[in-house]
C-alpha positions in Angstrom: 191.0 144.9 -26.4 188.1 143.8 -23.7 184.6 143.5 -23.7 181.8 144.2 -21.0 179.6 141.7 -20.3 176.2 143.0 -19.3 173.8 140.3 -18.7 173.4 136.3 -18.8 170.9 135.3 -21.4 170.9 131.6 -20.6 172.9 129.1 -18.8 174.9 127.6 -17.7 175.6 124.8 -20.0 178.4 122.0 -20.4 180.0 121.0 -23.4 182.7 118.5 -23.7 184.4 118.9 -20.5 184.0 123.2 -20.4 181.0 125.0 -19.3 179.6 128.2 -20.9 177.3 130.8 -20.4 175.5 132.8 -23.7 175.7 137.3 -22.5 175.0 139.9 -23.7 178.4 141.9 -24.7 179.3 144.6 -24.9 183.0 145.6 -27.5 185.5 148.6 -27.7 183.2 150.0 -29.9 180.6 150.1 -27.9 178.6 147.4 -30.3 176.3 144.9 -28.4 175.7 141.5 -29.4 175.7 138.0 -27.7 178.3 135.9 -27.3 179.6 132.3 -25.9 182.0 133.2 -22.3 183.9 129.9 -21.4 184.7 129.0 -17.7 186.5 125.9 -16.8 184.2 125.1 -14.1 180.6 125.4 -13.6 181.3 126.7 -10.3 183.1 129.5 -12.0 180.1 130.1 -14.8 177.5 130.5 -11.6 179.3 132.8 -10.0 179.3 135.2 -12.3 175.9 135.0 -12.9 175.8 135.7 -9.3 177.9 138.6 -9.8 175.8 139.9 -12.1 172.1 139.7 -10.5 173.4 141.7 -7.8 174.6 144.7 -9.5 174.1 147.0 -12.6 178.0 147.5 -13.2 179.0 145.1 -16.1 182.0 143.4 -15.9 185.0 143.7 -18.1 187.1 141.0 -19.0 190.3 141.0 -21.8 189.3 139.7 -25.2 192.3 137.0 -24.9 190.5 135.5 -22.0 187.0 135.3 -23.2 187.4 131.4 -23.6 188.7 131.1 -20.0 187.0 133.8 -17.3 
């Protein structure tokens, strides 16, 4: 299973040694809600949102590593 993410809602924040970023995602099913994405380093968490200001395309990511983009 994988998700889309579509969009940053806020972020980047750290907590207890992981940063994390609150999107908008997007399921299997095609059901949108928000969720939590983990990164390991904030470096990691501002490039997506990078990523994502520059283009419409969302990106897809397996469920097993929505903790750990």
């Amino acid at each position: 299973m994988s998700v889309k993410i579509h969009k940053v809602l806020d972020g980047p924040y750290e907590d207890d040694y992981e940063y994390f970023l609150v999107c908008l995602v997007e399921d299997d099913e095609g059901e949108l809600y928000h969720s939590e994405i983990y990164f390991e380093t904030m470096d990691a968490a501002y490039s997506l949102i990078k990523h994502l200001s520059n283009t419409i395309e969302a990106v897809e990511i397996d469920d097993e590593d929505i903790d750990n983009v």
